[in-house]
C-alpha positions in Angstrom: -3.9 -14.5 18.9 -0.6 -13.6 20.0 -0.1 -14.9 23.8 -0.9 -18.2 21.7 1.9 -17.9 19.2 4.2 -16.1 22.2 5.0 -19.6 23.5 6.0 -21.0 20.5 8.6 -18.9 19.9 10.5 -19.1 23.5 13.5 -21.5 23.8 11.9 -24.3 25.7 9.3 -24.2 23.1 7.0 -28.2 22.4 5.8 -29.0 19.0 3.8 -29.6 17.0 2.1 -26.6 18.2 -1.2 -27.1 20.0 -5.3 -26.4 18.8 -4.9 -22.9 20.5 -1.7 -22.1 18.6 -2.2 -23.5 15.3 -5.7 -21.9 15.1 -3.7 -18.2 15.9 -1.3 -18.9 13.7 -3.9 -19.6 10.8 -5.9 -16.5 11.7 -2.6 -14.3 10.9 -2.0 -16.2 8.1 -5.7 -15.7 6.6 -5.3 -12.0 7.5 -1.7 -11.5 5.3 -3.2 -13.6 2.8 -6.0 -11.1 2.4 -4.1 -8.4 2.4 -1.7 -9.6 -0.3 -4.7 -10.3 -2.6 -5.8 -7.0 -1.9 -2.6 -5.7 -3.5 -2.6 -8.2 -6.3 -2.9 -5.4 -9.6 -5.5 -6.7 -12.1 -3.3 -6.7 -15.3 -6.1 -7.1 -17.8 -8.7 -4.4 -16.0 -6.0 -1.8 -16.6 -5.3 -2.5 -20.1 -8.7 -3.1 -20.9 -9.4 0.1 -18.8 -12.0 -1.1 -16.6 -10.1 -0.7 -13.9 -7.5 1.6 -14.3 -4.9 3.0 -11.8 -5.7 6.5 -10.3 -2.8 8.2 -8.2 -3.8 10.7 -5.7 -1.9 13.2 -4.2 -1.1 16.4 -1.2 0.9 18.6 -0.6 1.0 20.9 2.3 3.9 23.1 3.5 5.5 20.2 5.5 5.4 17.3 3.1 3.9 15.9 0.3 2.3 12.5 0.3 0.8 10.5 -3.1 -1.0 7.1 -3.0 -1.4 4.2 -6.6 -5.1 3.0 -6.1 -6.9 0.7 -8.2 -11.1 0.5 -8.1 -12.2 -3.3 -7.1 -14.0 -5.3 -9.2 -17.2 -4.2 -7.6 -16.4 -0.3 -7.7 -17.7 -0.2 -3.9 -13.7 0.8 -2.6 -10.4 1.4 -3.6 -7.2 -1.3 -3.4 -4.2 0.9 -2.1 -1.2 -1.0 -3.5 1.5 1.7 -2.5 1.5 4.6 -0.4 4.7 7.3 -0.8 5.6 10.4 0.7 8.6 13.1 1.8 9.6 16.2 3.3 10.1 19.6 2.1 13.4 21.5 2.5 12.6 25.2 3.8 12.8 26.6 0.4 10.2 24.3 -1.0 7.9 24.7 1.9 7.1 28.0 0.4 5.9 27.1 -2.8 2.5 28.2 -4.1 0.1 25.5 -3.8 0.0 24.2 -7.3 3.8 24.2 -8.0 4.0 21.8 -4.7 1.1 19.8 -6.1 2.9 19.4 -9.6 6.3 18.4 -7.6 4.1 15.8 -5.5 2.5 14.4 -8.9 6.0 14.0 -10.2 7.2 12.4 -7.1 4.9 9.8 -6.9 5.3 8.5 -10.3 9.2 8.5 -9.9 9.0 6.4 -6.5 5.7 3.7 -7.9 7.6 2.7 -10.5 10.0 1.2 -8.3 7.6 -0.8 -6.5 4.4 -1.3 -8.6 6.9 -1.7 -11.9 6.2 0.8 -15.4 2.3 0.8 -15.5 0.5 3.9 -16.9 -1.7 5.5 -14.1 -4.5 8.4 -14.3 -3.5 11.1 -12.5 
């Protein structure tokens, strides 16, 4: 797909683009366009609560790492619409596991917020 779309971006560049080009350039469009509806969120599911939001979470003593899921309509996978994570200063690396599990709980619902806006998740 790319070599395609590689010549229409050089300076000498002819369009309209050609069959080769255009049918590249609507594969990577199909493929975003999937993947944006795959983030959509299903307002009504989660108020309804038949598809509610489920936040999953590590911790290990490196990092911690916390993910906002939503079930699809069919139940047969998850939707991932946001993925958050950070390091550990040496202090907090030595945390027993299920303080470092609470802080990565707590994490991830301060940083979702900011991207998914203020919806009410099951942890």
């Amino acid at each position: 797909m790319l070599p395609y779309l590689n010549a229409a971006l050089k300076k000498d560049a002819v369009f309209p683009l050609n069959g080769e080009q255009l049918r590249a350039k609507r594969a990577i469009q199909g493929l975003a366009s999937r993947y944006v509806r795959l983030a959509a969120i299903d307002m009504v599911g989660i108020v309804s609560g038949d598809r509610p939001l489920e936040q999953v979470i590590d911790f290990c003593p490196y990092g911690w790492g916390g993910m906002v899921n939503e079930m699809s309509p069919d139940g047969a996978r998850l939707n991932v619409l946001g993925m958050y994570g950070g390091c550990l200063t040496l202090s907090q690396s030595n945390w027993h596991p299920r303080r470092g599990e609470l802080y990565a709980q707590r994490e991830t619902r301060i940083e979702a917020p900011k991207y998914l806006g203020r919806i009410p998740a099951q942890c």
